[in-house]
Backbone bond lengths (Angstrom), bond angles and torsions (degrees), N, CA, C in turn:
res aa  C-N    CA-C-N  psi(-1)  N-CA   C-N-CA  omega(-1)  CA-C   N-CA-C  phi
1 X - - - 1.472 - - 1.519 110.64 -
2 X 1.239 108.39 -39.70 1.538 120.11 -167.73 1.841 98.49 -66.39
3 X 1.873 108.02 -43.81 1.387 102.94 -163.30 1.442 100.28 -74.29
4 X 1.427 116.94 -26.94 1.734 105.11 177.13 1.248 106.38 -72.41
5 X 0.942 148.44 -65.38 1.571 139.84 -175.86 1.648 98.44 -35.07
6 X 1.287 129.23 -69.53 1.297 117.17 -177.39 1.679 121.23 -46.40
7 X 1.349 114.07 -38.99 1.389 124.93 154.78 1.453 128.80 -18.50
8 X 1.796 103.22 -73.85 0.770 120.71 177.28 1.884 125.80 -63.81
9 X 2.038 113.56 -38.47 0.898 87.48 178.21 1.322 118.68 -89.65
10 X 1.466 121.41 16.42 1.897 122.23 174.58 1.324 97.32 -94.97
11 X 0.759 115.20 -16.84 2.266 113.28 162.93 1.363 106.59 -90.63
12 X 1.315 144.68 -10.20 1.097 132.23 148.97 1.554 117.64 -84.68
13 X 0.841 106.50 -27.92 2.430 120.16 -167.51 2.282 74.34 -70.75
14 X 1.081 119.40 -68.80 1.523 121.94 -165.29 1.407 101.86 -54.06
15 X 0.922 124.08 -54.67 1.904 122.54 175.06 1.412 118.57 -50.48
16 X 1.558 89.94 -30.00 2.226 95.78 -174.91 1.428 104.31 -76.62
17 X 1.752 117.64 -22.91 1.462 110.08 -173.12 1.379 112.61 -101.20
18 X 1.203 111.75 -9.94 1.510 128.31 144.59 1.732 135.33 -45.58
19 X 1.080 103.95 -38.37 1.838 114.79 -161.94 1.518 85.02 -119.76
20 X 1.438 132.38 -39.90 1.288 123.29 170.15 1.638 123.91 -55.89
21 X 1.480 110.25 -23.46 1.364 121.33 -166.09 1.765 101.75 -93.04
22 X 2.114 95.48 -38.99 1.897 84.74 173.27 0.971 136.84 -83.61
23 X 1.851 100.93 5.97 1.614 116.95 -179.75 1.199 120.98 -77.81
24 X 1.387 96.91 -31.86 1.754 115.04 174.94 1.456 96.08 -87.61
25 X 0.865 146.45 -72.86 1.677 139.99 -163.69 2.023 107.93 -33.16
26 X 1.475 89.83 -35.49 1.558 102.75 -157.07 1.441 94.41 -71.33
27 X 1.424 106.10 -49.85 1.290 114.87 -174.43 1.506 111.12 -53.68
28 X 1.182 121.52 -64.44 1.596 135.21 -160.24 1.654 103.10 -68.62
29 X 1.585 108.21 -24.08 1.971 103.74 165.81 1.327 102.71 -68.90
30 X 1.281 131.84 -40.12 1.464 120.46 -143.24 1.718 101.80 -70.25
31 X 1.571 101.09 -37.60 1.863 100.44 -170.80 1.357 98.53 -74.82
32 X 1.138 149.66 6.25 1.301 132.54 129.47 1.354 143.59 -13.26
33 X 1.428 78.64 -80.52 2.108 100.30 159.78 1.240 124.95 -79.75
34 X 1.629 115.56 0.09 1.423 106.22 -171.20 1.503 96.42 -126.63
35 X 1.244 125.76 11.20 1.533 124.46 170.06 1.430 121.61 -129.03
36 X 1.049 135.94 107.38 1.578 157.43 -174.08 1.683 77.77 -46.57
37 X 1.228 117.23 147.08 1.991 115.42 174.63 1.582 91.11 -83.29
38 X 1.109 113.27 130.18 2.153 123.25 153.56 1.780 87.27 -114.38
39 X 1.600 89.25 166.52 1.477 100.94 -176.38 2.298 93.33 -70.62
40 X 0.722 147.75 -1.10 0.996 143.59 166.62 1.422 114.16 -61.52
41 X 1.289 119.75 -65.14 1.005 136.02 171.85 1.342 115.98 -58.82
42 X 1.073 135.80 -41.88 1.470 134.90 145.44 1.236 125.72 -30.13
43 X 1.131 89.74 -59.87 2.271 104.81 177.94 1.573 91.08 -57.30
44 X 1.241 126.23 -85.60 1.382 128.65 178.96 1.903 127.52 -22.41
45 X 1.061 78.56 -38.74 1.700 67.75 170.08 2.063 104.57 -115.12
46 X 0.742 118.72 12.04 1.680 109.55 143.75 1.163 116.81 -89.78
47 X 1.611 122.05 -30.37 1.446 105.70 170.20 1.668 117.74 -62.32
48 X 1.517 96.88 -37.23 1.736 91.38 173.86 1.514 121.76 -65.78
49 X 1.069 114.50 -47.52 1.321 117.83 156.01 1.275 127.63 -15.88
50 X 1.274 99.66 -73.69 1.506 121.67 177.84 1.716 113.58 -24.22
51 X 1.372 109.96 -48.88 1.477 128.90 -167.40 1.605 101.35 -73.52
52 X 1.561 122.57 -3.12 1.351 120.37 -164.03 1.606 98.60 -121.63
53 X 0.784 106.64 44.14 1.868 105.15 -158.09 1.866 99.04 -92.71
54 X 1.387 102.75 -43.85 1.767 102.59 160.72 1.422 112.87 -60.79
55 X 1.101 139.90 14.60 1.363 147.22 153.17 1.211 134.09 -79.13
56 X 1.525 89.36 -70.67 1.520 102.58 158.33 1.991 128.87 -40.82
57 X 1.889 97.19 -37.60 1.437 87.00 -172.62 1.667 108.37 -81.67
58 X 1.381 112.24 -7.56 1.695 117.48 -172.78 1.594 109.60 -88.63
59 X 1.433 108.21 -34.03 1.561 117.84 175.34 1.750 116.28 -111.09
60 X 1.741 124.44 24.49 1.565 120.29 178.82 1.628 114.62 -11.35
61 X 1.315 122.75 -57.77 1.447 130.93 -153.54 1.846 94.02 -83.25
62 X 1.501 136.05 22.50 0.921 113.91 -172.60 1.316 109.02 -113.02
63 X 1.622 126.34 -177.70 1.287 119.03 -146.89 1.815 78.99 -95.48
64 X 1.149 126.51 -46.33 1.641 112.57 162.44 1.334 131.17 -28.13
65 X 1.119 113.81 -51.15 1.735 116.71 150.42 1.083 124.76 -45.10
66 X 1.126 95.51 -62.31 1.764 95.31 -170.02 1.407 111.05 -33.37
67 X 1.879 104.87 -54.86 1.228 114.55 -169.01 1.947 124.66 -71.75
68 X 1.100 102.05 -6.42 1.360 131.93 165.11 1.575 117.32 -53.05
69 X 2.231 91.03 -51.57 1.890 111.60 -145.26 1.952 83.52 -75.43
70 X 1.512 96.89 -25.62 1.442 115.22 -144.50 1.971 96.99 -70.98
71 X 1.236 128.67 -50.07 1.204 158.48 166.47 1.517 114.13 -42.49
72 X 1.419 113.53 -62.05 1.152 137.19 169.68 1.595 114.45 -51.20
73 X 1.355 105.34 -37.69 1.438 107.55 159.39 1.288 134.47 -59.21
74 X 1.564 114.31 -12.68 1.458 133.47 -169.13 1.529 127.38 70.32
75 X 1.828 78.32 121.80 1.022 83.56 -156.45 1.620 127.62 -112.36
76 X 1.583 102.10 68.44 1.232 134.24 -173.20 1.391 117.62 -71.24
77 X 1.660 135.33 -173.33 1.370 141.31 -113.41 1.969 68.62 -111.48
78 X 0.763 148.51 -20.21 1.517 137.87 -147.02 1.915 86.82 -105.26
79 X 1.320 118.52 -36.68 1.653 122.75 -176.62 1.306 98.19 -77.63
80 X 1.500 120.05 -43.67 1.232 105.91 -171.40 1.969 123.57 -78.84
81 X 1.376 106.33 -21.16 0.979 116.61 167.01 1.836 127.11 -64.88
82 X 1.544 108.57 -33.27 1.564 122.98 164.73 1.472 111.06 -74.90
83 X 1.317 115.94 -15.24 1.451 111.04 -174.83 1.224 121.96 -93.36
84 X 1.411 88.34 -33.12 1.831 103.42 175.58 1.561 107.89 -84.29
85 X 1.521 127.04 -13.78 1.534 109.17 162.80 1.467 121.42 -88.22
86 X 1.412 107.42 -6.26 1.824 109.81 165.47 1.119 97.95 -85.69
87 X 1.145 137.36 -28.57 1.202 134.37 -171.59 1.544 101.19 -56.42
88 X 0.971 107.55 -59.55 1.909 110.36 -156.46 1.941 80.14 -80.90
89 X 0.986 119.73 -80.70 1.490 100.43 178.82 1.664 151.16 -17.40
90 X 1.273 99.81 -36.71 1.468 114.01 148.83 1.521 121.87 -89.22
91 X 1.309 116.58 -45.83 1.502 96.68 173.37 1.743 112.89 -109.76
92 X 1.219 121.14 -7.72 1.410 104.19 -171.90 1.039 98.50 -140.53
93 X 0.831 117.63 79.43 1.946 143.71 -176.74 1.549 98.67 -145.85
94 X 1.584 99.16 146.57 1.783 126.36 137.89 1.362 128.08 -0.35
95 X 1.120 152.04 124.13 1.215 126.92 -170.57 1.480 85.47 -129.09
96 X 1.423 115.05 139.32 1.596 162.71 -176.85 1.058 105.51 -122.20
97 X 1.803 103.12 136.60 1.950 98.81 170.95 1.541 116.30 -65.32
98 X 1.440 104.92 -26.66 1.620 133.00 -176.10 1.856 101.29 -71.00
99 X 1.437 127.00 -18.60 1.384 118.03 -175.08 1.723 101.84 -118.97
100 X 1.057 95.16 -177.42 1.988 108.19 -162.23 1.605 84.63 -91.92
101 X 1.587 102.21 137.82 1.574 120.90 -161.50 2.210 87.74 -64.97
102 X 1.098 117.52 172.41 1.322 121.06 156.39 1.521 111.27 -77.78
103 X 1.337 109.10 158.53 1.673 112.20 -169.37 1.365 117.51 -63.96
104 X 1.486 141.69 73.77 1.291 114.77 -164.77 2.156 80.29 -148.10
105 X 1.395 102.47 132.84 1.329 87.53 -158.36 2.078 105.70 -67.34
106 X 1.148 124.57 -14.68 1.033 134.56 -174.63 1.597 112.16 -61.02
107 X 1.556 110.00 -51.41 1.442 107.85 174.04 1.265 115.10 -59.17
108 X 1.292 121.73 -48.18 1.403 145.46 -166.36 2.097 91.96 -44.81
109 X 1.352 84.61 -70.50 1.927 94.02 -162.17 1.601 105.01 -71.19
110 X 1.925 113.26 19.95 1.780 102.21 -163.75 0.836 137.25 79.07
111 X 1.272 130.60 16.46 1.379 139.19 170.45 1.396 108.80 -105.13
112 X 1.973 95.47 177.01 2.102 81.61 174.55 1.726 88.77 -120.45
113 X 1.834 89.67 -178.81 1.580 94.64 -152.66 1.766 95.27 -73.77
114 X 1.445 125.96 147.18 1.285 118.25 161.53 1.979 81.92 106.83
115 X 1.233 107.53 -39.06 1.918 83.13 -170.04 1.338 126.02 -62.51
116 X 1.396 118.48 -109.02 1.877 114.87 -157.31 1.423 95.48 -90.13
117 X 1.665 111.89 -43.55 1.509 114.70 -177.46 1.563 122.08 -58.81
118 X 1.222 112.02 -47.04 1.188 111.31 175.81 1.559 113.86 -69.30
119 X 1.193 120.22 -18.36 1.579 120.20 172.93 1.310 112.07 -68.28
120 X 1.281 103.20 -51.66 1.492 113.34 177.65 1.514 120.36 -44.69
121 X 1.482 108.22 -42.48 1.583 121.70 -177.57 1.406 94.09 -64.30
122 X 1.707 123.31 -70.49 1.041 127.99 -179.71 1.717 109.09 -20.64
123 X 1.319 119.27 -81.55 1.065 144.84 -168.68 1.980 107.61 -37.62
124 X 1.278 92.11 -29.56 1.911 96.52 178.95 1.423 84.19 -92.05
125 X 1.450 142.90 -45.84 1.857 115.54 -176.34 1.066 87.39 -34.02
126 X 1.398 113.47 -83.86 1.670 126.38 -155.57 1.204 133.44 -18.56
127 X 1.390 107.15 -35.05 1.402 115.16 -161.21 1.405 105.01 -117.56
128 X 1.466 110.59 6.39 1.764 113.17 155.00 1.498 97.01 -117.35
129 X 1.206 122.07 46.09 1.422 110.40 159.46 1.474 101.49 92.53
130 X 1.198 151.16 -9.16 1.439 109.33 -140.35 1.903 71.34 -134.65
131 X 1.886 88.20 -171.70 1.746 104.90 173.24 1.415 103.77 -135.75
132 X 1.343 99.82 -114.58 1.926 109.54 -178.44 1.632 98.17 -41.92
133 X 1.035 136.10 130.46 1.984 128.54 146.96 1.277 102.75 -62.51
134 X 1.346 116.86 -76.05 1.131 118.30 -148.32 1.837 104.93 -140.76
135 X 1.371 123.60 116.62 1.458 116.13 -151.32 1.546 109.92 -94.77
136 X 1.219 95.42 -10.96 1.830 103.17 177.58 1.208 96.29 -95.85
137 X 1.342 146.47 5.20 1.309 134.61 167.41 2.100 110.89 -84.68
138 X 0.868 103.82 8.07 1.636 115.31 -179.63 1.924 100.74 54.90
139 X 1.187 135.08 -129.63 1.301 139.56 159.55 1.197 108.14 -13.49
140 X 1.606 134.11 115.87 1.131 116.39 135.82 1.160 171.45 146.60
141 X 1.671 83.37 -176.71 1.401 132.59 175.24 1.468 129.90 -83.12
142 X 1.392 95.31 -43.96 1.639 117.77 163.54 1.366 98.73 -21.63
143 X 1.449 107.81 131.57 1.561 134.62 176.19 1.761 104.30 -52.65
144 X 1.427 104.52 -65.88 1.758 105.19 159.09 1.579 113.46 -17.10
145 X 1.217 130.83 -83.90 1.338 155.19 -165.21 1.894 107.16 -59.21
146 X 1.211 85.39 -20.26 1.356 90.59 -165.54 1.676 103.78 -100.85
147 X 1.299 111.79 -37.63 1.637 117.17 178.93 1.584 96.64 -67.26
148 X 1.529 114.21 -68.87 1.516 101.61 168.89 1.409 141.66 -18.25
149 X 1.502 93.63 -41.41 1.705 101.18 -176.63 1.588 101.55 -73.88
150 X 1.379 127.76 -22.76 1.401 126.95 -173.97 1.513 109.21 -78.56
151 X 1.280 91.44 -43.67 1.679 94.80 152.46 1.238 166.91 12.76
152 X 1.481 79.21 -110.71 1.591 109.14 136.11 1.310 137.76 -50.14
153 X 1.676 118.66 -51.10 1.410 115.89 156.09 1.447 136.73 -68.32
154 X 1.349 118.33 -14.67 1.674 117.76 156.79 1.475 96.82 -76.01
155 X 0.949 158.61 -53.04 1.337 140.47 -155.60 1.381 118.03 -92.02
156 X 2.338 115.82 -10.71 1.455 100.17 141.40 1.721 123.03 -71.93
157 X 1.329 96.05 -31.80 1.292 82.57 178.02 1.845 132.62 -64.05
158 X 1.079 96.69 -14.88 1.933 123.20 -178.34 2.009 86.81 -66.57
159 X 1.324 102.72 -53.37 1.756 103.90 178.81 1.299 119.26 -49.52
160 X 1.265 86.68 -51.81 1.916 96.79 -179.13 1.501 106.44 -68.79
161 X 0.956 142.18 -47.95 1.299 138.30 170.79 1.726 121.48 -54.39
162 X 1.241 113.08 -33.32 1.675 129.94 170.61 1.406 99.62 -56.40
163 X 1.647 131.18 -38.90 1.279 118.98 -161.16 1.450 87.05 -101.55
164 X 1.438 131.34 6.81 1.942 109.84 -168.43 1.859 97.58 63.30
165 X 1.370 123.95 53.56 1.263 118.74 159.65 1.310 125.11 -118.36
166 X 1.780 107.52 65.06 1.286 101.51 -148.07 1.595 116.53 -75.55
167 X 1.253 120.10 -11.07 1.664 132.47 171.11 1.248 87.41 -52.19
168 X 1.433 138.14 -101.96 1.308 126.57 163.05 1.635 119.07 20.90
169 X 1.507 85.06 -102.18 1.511 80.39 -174.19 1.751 123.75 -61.31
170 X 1.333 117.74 -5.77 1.494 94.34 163.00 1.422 115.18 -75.66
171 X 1.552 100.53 -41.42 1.552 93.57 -175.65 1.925 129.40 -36.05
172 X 1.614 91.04 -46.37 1.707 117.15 -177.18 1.902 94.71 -74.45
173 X 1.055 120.07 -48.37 1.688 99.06 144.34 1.499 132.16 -20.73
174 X 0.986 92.13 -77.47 1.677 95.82 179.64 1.530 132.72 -48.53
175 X 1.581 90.72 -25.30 2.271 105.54 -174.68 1.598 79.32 -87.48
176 X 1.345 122.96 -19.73 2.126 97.27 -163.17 1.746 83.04 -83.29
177 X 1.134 119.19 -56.58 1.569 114.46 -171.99 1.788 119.53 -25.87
178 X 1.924 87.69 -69.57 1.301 94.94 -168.61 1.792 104.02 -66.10
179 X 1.079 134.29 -24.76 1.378 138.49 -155.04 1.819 91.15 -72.25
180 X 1.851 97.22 -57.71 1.556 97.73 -173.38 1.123 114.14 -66.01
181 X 1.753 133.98 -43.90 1.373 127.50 163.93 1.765 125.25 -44.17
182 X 1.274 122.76 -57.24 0.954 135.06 176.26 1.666 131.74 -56.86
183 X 1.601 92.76 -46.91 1.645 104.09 167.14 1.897 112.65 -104.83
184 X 0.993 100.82 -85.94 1.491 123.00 -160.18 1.551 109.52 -43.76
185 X 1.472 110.42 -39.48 1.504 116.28 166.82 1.040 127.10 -86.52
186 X 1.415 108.31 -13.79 2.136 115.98 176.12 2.329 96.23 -68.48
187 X 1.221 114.83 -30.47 1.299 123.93 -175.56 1.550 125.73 -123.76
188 X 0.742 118.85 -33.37 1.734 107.48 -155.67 1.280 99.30 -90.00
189 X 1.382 122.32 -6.28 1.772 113.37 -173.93 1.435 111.81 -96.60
190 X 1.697 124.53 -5.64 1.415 136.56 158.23 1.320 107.49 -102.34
191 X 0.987 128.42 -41.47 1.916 128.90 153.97 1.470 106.45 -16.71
192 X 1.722 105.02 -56.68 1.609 96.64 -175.88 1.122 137.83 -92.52
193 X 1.298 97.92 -22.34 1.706 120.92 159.94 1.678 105.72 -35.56
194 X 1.672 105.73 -56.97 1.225 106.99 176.67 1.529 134.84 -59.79
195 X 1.803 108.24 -40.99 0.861 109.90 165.83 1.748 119.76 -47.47
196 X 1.333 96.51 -58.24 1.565 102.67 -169.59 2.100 111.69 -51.07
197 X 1.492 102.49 -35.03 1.367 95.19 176.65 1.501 109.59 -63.90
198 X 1.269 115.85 -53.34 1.478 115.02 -152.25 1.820 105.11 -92.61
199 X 1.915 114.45 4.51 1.666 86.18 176.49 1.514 100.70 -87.68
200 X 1.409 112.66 -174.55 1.406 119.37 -178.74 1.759 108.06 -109.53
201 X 1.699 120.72 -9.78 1.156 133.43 -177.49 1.695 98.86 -92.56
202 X 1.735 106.35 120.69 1.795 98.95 157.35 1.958 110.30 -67.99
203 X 0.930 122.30 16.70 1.079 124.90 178.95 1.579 111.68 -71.47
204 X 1.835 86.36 -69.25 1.572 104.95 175.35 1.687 120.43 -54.16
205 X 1.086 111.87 -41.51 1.607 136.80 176.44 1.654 86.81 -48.21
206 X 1.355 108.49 -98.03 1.862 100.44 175.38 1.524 91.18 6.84
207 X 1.661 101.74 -103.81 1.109 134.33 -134.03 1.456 99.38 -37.75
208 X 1.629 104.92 -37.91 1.854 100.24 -167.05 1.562 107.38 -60.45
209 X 1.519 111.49 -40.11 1.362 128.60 -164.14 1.416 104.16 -63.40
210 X 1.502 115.09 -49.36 1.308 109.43 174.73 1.272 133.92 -56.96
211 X 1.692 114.28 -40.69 1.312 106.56 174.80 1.762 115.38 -78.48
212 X 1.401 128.07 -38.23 1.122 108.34 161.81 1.308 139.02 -53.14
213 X 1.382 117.98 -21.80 1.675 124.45 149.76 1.639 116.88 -39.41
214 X 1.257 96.68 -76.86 1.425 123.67 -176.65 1.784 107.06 -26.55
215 X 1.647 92.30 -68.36 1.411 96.87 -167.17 1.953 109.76 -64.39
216 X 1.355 100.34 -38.52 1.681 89.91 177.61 1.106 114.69 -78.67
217 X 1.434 131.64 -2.25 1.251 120.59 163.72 1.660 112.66 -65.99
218 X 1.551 107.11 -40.24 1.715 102.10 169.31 1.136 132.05 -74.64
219 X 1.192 101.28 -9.26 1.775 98.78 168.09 1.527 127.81 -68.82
């Protein structure tokens, strides 16, 4: 009795550093797509960076590096100015049948913004509690709004697990599954593929690489 209880809470302590780690991952992709780069934002994520630097030397070839090698180069008014016009070009630009749809998973899969897809997304906030994600993301659907929401549910579920509520936390299991099967993995892992072919910044490239990592690693 004693060794299952111990069982159980080192299979829960490993799950908390698990859902704690994709809560933050989820989080720290989304301002990607949802922040135009200013040198602020620049500074801000080399300082975070910074703290990952034993990473960098165990994984060099990774798209985390890259974005590290990329920074390290300095990352002054001339980086921030190229970053912020891919920026709006890949995500907040014009849309052409000939250019990469804007991030919103509805355009992406053929739909229009506001129809069945985006209801559907809507419809999973809803039913873990929540409404708007994220209100500067316009639709959504937006990939932003949408990594957030994953977010958010590893790190209720990180709660539910803090108290030993594991009904709870399977349940909040089940919305990250179906959410990532259903939405996030039906799109965003050829979303970035694309991104990464068509930006002209290795910056953005990272960025695509990383979040399509990220997310199939949780699947």
């Amino acid at each position: 009795m004693v060794q299952q209880q111990h069982n159980t809470l080192s299979a829960h302590s490993e799950r908390s550093e698990i859902v704690g780690e994709y809560s933050r991952v989820c989080w720290f992709l989304s301002d990607f797509f949802l922040r135009c780069p200013d040198q602020i934002f620049l500074t801000e994520l080399q300082q975070h960076l910074s703290t990952q630097q034993k990473q960098f030397m165990q994984q060099p070839d990774s798209a985390l590096a890259g974005l590290w090698q990329i920074l390290q180069q300095g990352a002054d008014n001339k980086l921030t100015q190229q970053l912020a016009i891919e920026y709006t070009r890949l995500f907040a630009g014009l849309h052409r049948d000939d250019t990469l749809p804007p991030p919103f998973e509805s355009l992406y899969r053929g739909d229009t913004l506001m129809g069945e897809v985006t209801l559907a997304v809507m419809g999973s906030y809803q039913q873990a509690g929540y409404g708007i994600i994220e209100a500067d993301a316009g639709p959504q659907d937006h990939i932003a709004a949408e990594l957030r929401f994953m977010a958010m549910l590893f790190y209720k579920e990180l709660e539910a697990l803090n108290v030993n509520d594991s009904d709870t936390a399977t349940a909040i299991q089940q919305q990250q599954h179906h959410f990532l099967k259903e939405h996030l993995l039906q799109w965003v892992p050829q979303y970035c593929q694309r991104v990464k072919k068509e930006s002209t910044e290795k910056f953005y490239q990272c960025v695509a690489m990383m979040t399509k990592d990220a997310l199939e690693s949780m699947g």
